[in-house]
ZAVEXFI-787631 format. One record per residue (C-alpha): residue number from 1; x, y, z. Coordinates in steps of 0.1 Angstrom, whole numbers, always signed. Example, Ala and Ser with C-alpha at 12.3 -4.5 7.8 and 13.67 -1.06 7.14 Angstrom:
2
<pt i="1" c1="+123" c2="-45" c3="+78"/>
<pt i="2" c1="+137" c2="-11" c3="+71"/>
//
This chain:
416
<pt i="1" c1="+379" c2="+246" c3="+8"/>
<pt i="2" c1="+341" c2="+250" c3="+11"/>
<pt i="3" c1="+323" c2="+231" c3="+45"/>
<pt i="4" c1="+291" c2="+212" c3="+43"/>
<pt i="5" c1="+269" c2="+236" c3="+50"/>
<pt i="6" c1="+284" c2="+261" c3="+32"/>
<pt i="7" c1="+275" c2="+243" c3="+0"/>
<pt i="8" c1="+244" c2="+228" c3="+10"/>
<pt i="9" c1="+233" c2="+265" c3="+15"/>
<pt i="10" c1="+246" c2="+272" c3="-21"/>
<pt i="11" c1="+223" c2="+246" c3="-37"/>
<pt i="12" c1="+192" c2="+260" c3="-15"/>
<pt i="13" c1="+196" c2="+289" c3="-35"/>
<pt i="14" c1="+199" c2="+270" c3="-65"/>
<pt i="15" c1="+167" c2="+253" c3="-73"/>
<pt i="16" c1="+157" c2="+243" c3="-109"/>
<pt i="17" c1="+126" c2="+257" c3="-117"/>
<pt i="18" c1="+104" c2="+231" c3="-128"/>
<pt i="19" c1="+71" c2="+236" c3="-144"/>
<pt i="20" c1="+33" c2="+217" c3="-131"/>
<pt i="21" c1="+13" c2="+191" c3="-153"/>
<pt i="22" c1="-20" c2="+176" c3="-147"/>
<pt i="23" c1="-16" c2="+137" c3="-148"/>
<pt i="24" c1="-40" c2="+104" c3="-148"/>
<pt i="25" c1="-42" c2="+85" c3="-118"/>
<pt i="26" c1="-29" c2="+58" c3="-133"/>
<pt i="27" c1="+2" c2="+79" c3="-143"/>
<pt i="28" c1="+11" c2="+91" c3="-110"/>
<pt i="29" c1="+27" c2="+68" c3="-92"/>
<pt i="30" c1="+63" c2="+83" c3="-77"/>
<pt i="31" c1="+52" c2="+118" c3="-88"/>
<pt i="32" c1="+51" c2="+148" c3="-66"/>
<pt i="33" c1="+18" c2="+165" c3="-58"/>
<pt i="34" c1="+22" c2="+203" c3="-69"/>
<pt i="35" c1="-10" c2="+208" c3="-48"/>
<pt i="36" c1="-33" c2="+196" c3="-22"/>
<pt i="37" c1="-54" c2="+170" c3="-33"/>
<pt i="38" c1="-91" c2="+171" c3="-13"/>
<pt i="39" c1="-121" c2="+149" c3="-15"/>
<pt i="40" c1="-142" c2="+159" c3="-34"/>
<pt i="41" c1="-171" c2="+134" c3="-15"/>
<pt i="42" c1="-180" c2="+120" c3="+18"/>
<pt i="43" c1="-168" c2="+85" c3="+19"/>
<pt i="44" c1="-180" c2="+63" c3="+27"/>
<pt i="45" c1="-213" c2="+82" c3="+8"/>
<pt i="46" c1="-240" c2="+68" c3="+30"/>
<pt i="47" c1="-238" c2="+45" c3="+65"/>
<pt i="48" c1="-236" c2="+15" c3="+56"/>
<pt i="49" c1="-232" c2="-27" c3="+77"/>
<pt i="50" c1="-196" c2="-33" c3="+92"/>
<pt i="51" c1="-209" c2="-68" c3="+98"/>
<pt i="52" c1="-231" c2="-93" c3="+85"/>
<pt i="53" c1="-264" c2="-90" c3="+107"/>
<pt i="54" c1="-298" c2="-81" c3="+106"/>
<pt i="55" c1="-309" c2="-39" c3="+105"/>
<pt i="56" c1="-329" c2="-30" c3="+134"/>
<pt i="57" c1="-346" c2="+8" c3="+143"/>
<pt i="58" c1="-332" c2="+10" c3="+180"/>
<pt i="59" c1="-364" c2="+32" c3="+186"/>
<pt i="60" c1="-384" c2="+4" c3="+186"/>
<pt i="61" c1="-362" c2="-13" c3="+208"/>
<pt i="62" c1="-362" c2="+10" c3="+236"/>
<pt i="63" c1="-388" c2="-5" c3="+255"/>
<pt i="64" c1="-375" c2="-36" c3="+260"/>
<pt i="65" c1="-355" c2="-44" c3="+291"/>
<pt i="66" c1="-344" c2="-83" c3="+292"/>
<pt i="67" c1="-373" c2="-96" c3="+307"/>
<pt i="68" c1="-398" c2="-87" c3="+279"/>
<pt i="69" c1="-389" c2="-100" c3="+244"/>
<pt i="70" c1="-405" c2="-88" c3="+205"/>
<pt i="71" c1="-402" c2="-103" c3="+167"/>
<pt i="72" c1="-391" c2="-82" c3="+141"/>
<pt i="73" c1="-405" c2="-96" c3="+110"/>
<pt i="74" c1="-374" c2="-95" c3="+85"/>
<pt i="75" c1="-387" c2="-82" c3="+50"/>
<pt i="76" c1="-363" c2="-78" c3="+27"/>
<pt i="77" c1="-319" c2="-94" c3="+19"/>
<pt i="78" c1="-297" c2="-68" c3="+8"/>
<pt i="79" c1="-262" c2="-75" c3="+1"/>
<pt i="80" c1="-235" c2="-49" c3="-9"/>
<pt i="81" c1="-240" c2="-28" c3="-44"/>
<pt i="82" c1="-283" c2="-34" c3="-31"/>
<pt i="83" c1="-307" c2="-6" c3="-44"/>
<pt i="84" c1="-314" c2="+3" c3="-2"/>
<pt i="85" c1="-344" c2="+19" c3="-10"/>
<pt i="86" c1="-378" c2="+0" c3="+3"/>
<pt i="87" c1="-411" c2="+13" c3="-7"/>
<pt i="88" c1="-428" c2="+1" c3="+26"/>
<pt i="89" c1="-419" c2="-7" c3="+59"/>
<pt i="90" c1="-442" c2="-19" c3="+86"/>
<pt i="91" c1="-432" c2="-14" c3="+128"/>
<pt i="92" c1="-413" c2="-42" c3="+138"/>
<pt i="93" c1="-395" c2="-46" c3="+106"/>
<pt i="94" c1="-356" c2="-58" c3="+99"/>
<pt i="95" c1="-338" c2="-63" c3="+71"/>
<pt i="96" c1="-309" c2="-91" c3="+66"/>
<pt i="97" c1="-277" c2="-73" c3="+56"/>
<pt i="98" c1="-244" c2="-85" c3="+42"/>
<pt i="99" c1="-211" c2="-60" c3="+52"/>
<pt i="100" c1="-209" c2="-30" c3="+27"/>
<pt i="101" c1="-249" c2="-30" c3="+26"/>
<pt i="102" c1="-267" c2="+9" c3="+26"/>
<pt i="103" c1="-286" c2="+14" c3="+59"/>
<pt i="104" c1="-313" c2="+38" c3="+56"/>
<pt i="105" c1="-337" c2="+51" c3="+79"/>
<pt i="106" c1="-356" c2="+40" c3="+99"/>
<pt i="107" c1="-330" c2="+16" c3="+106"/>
<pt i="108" c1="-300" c2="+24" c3="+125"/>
<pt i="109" c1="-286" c2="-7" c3="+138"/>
<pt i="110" c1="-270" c2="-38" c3="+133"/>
<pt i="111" c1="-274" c2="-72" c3="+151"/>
<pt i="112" c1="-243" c2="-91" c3="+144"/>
<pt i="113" c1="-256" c2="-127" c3="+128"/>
<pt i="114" c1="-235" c2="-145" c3="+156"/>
<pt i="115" c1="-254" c2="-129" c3="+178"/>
<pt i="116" c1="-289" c2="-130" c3="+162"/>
<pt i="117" c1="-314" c2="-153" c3="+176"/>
<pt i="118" c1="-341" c2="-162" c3="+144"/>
<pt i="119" c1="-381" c2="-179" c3="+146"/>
<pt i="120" c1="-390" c2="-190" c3="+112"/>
<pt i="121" c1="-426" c2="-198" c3="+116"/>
<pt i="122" c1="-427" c2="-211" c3="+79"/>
<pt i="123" c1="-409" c2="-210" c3="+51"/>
<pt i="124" c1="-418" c2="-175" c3="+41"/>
<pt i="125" c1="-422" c2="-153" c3="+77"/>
<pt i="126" c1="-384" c2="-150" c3="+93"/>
<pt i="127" c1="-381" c2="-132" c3="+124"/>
<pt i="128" c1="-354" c2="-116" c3="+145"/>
<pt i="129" c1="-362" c2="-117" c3="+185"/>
<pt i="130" c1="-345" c2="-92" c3="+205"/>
<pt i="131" c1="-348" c2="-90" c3="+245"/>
<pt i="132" c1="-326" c2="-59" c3="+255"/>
<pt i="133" c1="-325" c2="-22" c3="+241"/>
<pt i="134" c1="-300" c2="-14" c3="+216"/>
<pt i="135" c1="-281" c2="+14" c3="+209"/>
<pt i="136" c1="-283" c2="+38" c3="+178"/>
<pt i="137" c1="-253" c2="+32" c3="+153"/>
<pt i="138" c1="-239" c2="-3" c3="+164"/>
<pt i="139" c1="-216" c2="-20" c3="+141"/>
<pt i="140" c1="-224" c2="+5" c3="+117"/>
<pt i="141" c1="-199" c2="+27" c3="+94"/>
<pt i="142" c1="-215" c2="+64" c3="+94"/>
<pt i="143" c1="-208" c2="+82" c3="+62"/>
<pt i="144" c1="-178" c2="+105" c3="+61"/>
<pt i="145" c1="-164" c2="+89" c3="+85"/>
<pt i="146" c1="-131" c2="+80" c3="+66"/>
<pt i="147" c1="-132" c2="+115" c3="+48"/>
<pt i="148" c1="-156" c2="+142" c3="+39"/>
<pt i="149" c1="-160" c2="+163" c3="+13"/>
<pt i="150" c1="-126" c2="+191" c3="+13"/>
<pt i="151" c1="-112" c2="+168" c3="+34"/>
<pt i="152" c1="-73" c2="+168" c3="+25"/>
<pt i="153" c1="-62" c2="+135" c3="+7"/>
<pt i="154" c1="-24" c2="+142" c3="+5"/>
<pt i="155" c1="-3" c2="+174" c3="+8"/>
<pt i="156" c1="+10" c2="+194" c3="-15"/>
<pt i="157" c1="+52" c2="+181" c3="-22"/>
<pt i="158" c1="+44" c2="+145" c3="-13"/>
<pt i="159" c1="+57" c2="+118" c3="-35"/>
<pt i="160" c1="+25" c2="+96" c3="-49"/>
<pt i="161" c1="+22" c2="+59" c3="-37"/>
<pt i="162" c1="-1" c2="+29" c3="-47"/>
<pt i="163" c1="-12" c2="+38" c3="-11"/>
<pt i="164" c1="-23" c2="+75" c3="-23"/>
<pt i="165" c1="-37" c2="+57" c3="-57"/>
<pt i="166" c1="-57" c2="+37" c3="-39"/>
<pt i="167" c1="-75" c2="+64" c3="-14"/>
<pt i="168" c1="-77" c2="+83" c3="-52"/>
<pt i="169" c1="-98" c2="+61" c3="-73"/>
<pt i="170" c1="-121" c2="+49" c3="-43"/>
<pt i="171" c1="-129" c2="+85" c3="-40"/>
<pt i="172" c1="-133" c2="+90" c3="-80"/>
<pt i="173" c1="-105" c2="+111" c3="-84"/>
<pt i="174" c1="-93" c2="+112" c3="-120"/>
<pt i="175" c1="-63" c2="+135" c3="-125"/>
<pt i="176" c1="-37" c2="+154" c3="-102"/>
<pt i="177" c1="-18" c2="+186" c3="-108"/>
<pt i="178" c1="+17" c2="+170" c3="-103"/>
<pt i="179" c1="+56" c2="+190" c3="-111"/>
<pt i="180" c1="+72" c2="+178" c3="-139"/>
<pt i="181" c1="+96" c2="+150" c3="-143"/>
<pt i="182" c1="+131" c2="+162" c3="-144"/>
<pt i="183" c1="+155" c2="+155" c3="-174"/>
<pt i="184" c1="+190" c2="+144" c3="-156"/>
<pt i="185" c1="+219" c2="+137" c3="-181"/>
<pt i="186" c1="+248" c2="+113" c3="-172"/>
<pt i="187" c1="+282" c2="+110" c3="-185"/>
<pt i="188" c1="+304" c2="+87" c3="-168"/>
<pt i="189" c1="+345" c2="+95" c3="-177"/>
<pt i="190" c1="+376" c2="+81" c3="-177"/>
<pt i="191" c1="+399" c2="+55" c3="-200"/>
<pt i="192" c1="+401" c2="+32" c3="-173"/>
<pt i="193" c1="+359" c2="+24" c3="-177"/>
<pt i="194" c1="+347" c2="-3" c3="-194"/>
<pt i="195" c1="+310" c2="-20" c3="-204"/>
<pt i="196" c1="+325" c2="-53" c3="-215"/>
<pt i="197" c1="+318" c2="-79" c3="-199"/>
<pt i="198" c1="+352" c2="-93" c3="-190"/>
<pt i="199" c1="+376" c2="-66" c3="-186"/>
<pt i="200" c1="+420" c2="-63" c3="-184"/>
<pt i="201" c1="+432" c2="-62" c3="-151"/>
<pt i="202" c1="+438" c2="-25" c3="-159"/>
<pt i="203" c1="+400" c2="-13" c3="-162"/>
<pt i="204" c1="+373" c2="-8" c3="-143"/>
<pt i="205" c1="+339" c2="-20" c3="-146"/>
<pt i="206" c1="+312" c2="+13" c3="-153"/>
<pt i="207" c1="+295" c2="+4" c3="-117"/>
<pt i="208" c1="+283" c2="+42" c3="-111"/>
<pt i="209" c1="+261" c2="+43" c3="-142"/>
<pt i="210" c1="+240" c2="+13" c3="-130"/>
<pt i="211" c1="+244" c2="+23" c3="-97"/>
<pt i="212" c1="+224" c2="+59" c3="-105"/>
<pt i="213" c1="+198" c2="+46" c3="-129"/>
<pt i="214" c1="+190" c2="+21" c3="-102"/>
<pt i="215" c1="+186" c2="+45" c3="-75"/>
<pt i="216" c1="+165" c2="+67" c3="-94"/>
<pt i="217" c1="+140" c2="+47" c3="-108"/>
<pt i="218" c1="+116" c2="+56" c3="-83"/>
<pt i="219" c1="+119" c2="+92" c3="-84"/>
<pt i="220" c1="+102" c2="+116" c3="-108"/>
<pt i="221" c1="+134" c2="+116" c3="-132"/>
<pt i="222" c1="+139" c2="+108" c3="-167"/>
<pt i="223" c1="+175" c2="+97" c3="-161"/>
<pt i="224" c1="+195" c2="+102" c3="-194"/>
<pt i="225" c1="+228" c2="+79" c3="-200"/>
<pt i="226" c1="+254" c2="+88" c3="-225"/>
<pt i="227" c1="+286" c2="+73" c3="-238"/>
<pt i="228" c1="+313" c2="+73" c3="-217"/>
<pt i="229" c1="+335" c2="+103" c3="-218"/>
<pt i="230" c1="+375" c2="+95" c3="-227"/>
<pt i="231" c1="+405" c2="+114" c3="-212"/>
<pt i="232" c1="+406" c2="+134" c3="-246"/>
<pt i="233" c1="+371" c2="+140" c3="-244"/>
<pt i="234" c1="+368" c2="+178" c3="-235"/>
<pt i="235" c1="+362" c2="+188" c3="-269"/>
<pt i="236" c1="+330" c2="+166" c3="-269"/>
<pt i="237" c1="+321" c2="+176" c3="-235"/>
<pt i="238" c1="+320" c2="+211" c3="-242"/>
<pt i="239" c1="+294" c2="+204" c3="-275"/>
<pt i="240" c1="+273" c2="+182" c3="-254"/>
<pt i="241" c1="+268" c2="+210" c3="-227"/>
<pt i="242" c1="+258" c2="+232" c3="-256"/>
<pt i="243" c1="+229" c2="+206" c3="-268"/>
<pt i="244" c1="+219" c2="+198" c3="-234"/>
<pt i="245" c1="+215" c2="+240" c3="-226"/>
<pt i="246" c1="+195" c2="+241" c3="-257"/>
<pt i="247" c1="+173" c2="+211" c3="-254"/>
<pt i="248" c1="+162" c2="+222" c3="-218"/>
<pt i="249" c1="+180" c2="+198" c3="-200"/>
<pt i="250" c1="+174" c2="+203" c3="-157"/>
<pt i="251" c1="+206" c2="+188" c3="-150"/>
<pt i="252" c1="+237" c2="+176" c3="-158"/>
<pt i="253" c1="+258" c2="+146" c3="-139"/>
<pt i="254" c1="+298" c2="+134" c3="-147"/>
<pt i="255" c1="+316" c2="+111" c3="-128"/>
<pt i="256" c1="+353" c2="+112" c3="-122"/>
<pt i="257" c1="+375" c2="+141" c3="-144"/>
<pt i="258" c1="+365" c2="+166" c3="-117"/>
<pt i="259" c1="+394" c2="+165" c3="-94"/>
<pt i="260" c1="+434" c2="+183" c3="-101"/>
<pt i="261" c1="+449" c2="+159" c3="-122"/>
<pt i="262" c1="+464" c2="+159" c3="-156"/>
<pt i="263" c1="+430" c2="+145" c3="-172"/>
<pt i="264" c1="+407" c2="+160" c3="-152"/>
<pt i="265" c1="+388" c2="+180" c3="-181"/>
<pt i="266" c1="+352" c2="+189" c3="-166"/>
<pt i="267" c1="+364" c2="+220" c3="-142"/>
<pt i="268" c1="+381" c2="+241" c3="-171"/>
<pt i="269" c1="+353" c2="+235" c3="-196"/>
<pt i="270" c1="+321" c2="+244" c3="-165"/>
<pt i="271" c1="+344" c2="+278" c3="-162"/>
<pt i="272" c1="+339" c2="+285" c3="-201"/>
<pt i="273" c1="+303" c2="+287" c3="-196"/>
<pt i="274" c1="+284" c2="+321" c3="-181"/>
<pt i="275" c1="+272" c2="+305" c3="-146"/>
<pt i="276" c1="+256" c2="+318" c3="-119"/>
<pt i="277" c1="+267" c2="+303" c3="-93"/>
<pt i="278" c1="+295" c2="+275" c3="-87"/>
<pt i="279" c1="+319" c2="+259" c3="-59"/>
<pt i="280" c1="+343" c2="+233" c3="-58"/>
<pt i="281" c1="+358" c2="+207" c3="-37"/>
<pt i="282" c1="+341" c2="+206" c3="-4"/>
<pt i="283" c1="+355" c2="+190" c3="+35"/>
<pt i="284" c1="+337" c2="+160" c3="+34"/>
<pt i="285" c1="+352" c2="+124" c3="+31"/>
<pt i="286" c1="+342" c2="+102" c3="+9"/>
<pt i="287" c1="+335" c2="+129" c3="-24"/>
<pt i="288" c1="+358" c2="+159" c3="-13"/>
<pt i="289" c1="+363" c2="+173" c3="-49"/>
<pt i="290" c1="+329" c2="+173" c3="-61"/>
<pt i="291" c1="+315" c2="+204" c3="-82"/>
<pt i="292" c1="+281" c2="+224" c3="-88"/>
<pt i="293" c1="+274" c2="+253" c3="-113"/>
<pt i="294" c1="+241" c2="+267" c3="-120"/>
<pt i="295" c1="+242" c2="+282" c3="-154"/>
<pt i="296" c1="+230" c2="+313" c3="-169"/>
<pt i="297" c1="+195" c2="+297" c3="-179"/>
<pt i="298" c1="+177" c2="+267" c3="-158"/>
<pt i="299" c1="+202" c2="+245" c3="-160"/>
<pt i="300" c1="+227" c2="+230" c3="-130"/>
<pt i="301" c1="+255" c2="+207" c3="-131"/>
<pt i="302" c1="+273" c2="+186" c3="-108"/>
<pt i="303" c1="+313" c2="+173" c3="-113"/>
<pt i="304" c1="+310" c2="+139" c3="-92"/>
<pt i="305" c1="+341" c2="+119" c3="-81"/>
<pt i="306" c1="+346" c2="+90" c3="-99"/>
<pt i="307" c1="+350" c2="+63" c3="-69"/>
<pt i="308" c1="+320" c2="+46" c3="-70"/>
<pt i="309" c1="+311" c2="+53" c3="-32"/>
<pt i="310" c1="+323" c2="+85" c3="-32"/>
<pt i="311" c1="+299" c2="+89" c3="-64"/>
<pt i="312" c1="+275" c2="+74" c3="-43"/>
<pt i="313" c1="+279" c2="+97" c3="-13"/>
<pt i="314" c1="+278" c2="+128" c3="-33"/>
<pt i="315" c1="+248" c2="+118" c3="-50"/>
<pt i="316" c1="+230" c2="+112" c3="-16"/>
<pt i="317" c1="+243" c2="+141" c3="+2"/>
<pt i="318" c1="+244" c2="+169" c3="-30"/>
<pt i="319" c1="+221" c2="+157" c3="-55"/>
<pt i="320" c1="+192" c2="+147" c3="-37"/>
<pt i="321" c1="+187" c2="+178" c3="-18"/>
<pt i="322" c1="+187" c2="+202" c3="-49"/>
<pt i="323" c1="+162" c2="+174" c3="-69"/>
<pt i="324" c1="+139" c2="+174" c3="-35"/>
<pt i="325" c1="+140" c2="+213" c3="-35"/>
<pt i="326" c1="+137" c2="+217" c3="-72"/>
<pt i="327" c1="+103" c2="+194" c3="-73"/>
<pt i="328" c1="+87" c2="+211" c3="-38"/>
<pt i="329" c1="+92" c2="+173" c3="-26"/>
<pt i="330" c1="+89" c2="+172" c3="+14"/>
<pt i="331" c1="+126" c2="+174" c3="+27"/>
<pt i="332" c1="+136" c2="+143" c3="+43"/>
<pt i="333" c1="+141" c2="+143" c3="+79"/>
<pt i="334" c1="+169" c2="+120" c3="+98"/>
<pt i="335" c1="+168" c2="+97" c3="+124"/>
<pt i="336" c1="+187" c2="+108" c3="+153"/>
<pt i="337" c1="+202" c2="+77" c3="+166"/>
<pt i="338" c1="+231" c2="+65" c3="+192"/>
<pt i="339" c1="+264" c2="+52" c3="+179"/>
<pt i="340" c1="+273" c2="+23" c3="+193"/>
<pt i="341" c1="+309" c2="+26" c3="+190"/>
<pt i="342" c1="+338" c2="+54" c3="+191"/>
<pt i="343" c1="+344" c2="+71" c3="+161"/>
<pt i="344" c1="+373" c2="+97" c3="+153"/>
<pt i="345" c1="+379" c2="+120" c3="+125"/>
<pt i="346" c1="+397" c2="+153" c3="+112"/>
<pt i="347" c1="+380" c2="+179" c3="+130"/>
<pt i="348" c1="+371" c2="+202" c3="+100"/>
<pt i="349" c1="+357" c2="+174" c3="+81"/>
<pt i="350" c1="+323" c2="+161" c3="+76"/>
<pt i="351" c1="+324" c2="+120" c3="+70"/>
<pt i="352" c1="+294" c2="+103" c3="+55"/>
<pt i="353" c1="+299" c2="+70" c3="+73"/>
<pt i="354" c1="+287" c2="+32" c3="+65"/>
<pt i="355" c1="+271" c2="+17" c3="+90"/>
<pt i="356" c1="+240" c2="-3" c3="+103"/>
<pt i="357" c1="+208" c2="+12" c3="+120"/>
<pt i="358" c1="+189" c2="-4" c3="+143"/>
<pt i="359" c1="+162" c2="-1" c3="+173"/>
<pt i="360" c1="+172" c2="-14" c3="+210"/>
<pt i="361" c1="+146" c2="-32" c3="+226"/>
<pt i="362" c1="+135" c2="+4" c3="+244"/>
<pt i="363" c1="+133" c2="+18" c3="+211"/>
<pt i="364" c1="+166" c2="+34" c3="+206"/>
<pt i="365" c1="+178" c2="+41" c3="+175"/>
<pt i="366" c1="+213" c2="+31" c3="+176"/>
<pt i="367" c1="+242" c2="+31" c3="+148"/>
<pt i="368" c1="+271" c2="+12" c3="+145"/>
<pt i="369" c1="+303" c2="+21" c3="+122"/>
<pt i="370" c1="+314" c2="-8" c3="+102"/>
<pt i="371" c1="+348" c2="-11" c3="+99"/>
<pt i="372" c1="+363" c2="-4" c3="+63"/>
<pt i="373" c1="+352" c2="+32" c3="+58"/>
<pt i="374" c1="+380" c2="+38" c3="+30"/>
<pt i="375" c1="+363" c2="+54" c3="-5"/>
<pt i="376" c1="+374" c2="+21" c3="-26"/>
<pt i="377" c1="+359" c2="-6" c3="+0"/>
<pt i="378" c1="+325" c2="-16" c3="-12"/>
<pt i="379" c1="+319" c2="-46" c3="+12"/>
<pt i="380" c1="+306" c2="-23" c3="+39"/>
<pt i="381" c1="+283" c2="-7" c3="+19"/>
<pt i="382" c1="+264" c2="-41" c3="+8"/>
<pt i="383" c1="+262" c2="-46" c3="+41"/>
<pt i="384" c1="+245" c2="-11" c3="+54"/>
<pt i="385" c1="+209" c2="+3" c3="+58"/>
<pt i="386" c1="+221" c2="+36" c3="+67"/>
<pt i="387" c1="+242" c2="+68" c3="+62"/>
<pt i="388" c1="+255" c2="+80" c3="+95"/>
<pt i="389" c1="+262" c2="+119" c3="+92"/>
<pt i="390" c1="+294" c2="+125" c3="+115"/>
<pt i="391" c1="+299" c2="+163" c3="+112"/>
<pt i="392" c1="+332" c2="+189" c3="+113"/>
<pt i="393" c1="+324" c2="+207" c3="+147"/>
<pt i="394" c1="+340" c2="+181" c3="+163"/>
<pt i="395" c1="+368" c2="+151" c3="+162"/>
<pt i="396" c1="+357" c2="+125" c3="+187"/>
<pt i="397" c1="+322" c2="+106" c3="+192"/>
<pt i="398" c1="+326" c2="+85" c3="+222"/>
<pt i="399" c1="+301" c2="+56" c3="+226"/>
<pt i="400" c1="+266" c2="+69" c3="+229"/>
<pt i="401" c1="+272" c2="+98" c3="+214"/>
<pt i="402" c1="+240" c2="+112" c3="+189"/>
<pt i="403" c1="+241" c2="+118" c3="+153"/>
<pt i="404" c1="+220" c2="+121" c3="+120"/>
<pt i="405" c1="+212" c2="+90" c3="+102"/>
<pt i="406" c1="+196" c2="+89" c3="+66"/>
<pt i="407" c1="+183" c2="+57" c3="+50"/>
<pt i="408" c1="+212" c2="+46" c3="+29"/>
<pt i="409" c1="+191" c2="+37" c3="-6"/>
<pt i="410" c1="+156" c2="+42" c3="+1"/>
<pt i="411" c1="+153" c2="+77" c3="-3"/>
<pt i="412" c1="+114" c2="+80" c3="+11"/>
<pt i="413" c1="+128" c2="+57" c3="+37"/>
<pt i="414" c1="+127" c2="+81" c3="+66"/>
<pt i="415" c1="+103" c2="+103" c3="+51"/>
<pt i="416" c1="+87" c2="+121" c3="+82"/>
//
């Protein structure tokens, strides 16, 4: 039986090619870039007030030293979206500014209004006294200092946020090269599933198709669900691999019919096709007799258990990587955290293990097992935020020992 790695290195090599677009901002979101996207302005475009205040030249400051004070006539209110531009402006002048107002020369700093001390002589001369020198550029906001023009926005393989819209349309950024979403088709199989609502002691609710569509709704998928394939149901399997090869389909996804048994159909009818590449059954626990084959054109296909967590595993641990190397998305990193308590397993077996992550108060990450790690428990698993990644080169992790942790749901989650 293949190891981990061994088939994790098989689907490296097994990418789905997948083709760029150019996209609207507002059709971005949860895309992945296909290239850097640079500014193509300074922002912010000019200097402008980071406070309410009054707009000084600190030139004309710089003789004063605390003992000898001078008026600055204000001429002029400008609050932000102000034309800045003023035709004439005598020595001595300031300006009353609102935050987000245009500073032009010659003024180049700003008095906070808290800190302003104002003679009003009459109701239509205002004036600012100052005693002290003041220093170019306070409480100001110097254009391009967020970014300037080329400056890069987002990497190339990055998965767009409202965080990466917003820093888009401020800088008037209309359209992105993104890759293309990817067209995943599911078939769930077995007699024992059902879709009712109330079901015979002797079925099974359909939890895995729910369970996928959910996870990937925030990835750049168009996640396809068909009808549930019986134990009878190679015939129909077989004719919808042949649609799905000619309607450019990136990937297909069963659940359950992969393993030895009597009614495991999905194997025999993969092997009729011309394919590339393909392994089956691999040493990990839950998911061990899990499937991929890359077929003669673009199209890949994986043979999932059908035990929901097992499903779930294989989808986290398989799936995912070929998707995020198909797309160019950045590959996720773990977290390399501290279990805090023993673990044992078969030696040549990678287990994918439920379990909690958290931070000590040092800042440890730290992982503890929860108990009930067989493939049929689901109670654990409501209860976990993380994967922890125990692998086959050894059989005992004592207390303390350090292993890979992977954000059990939020794929992006650990993103580095």
């Amino acid at each position: 039986m293949n190891s981990y790695n061994f088939a994790l290195n098989k689907l490296k090599k097994n990418k789905i090619l997948i083709k760029d677009e150019i996209v609207l901002i507002k059709n971005s979101l949860n895309r992945v870039l296909a290239r850097d996207v640079k500014s193509p302005v300074n922002y912010p475009a000019c200097d402008n007030t980071a406070f309410d205040g009054y707009a000084v030249s600190s030139k004309e400051t710089s003789s004063l030293n605390g003992k000898k004070l001078k008026k600055f006539k204000i001429i002029k209110t400008l609050a932000a979206g102000d034309n800045p531009n003023i035709k004439r402006i005598p020595k001595f002048s300031a300006i009353e500014v609102m935050t987000g107002s245009i500073i032009q020369k010659p003024f180049d700093t700003i008095i906070p209004v808290e800190k302003a001390q104002i003679l009003s002589k009459n109701s239509k001369s205002k004036y600012i006294i100052l005693r002290k020198k003041l220093k170019k550029y306070e409480y100001i906001r110097p254009a391009g200092s967020d970014f300037k023009k080329r400056d890069k926005i987002v990497k190339k393989g990055q998965l767009i946020n409202s965080n990466h819209i917003l820093a888009f349309k401020t800088l008037g950024i209309k359209k992105i090269l993104v890759k293309k979403k990817l067209k995943v088709v599911f078939y769930p199989t077995g007699n024992e599933l059902s879709d009712s609502k109330k079901i015979p002691n002797w079925k099974i609710r359909n939890s895995n198709t729910d369970y996928l569509q959910s996870f990937t709704k925030n990835l750049p998928i168009n996640f396809i669900v068909k009808k549930i394939l019986r134990d009878n149901g190679s015939v129909t399997f077989k004719k919808e691999i042949q649609k799905n090869m000619k309607s450019k389909t990136n990937l297909v996804i069963t659940s359950g019919a992969v393993s030895a048994g009597k009614f495991d159909f999905i194997p025999n009818i993969i092997k009729q096709f011309k394919l590339k590449s393909i392994f089956k059954g691999v040493n990990i626990r839950p998911g061990k007799p899990i499937m991929f084959a890359k077929f003669n054109n673009n199209m890949c296909f994986f043979g999932l258990p059908g035990n929901p967590i097992s499903t779930v595993a294989c989808f986290r641990f398989f799936v995912l990587p070929l998707l995020f190397k198909s797309l160019d998305l950045v590959q996720e990193k773990p977290i390399f955290a501290k279990i805090k308590n023993n673990f044992s397993k078969k030696k040549n077996f990678t287990r994918f293990i439920k379990g909690k992550l958290t931070f000590s108060k040092q800042g440890v990450p730290e992982f503890e097992v929860f108990k009930g790690q067989e493939s049929y428990k689901i109670n654990p698993f409501t209860k976990s935020n993380a994967w922890g990644v125990f692998k086959d080169d050894k059989e005992n992790f004592k207390k303390g020992s350090t292993i890979e942790c992977y954000s059990l749901s939020n794929f992006n989650g650990f993103l580095m």
